[in-house]
C-alpha positions in Angstrom: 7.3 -6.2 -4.9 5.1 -9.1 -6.0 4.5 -7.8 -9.4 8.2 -7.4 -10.4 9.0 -10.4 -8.5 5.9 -13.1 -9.1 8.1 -15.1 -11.9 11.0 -15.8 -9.4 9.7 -15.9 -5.8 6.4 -17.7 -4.1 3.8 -15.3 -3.7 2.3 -17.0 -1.3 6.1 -17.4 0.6 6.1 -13.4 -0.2 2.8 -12.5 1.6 2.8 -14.8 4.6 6.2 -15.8 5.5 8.2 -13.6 7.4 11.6 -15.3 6.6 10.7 -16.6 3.1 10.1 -12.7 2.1 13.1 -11.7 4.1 15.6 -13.9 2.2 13.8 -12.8 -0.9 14.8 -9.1 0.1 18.6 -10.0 1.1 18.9 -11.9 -2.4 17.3 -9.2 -4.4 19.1 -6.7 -2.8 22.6 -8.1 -3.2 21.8 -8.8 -6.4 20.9 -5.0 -6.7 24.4 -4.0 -4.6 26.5 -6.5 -7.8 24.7 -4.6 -10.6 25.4 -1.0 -9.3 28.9 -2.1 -8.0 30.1 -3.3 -11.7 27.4 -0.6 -12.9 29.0 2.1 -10.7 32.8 1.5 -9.7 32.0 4.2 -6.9 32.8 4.7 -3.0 31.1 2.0 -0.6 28.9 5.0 0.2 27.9 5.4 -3.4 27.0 1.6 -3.7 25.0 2.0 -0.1 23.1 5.2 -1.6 22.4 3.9 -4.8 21.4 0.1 -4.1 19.0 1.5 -1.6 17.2 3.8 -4.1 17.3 0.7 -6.6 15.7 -1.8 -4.4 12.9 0.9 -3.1 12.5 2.0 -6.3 12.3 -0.8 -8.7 14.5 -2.5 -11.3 14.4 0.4 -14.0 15.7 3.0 -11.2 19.1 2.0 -12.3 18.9 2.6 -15.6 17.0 6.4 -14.3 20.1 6.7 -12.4 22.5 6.1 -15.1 20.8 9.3 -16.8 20.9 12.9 -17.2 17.4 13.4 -15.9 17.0 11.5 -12.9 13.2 12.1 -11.6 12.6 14.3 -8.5 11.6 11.5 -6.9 14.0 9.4 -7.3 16.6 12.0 -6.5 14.9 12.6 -3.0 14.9 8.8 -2.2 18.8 8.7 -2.9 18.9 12.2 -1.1 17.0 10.6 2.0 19.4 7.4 2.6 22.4 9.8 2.0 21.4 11.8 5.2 20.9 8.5 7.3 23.6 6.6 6.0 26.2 10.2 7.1 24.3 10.5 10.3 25.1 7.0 11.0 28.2 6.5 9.7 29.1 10.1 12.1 27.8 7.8 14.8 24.5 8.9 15.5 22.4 5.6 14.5 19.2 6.9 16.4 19.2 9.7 13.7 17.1 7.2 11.5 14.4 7.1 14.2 12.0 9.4 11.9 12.2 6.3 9.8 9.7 4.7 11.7 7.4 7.6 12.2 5.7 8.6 15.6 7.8 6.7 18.6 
């Protein structure tokens, strides 16, 4: 996300480099999977579930997480990954192929 991001990143690197907004993602996301995994102290599924609603979600999802009333949204987008991440997991990795829509 360029708005939560434009202090730290290239915004220029962000909308027209591939690999430059790639890395970007990997960093931010593992920074993401460190603050829920001292945040958390949960299952490897847990951190999976919850750094993925995090990064899609934005920076204050954690903190949405951390309360009693998470928002509907957010609960579906933790909801969603925990269904792919089982299916997978089960072995059925072409169970996230509605990720991508229409094939």
């Amino acid at each position: 996300n360029q708005h939560v991001w434009r202090g730290a990143y290239d915004l220029k690197g962000l909308q027209g480099d591939m690999a430059y907004n790639a890395l970007a993602g990997a960093e931010i996301l593992l920074r993401y999977l460190n603050d829920v995994a001292e945040d958390q102290k949960a299952k490897p599924g847990d951190l999976a579930r919850v750094t993925y609603a995090v990064y899609n979600s934005g920076p204050g999802a954690q903190a949405r997480l951390r309360g009693n009333a998470t928002p509907a949204g957010l609960r579906r987008v933790v909801g969603a990954f925990a269904e792919k991440y089982h299916a997978v997991l089960g072995g059925h990795e072409l169970a996230v192929e509605e990720c991508y829509g229409e094939t």
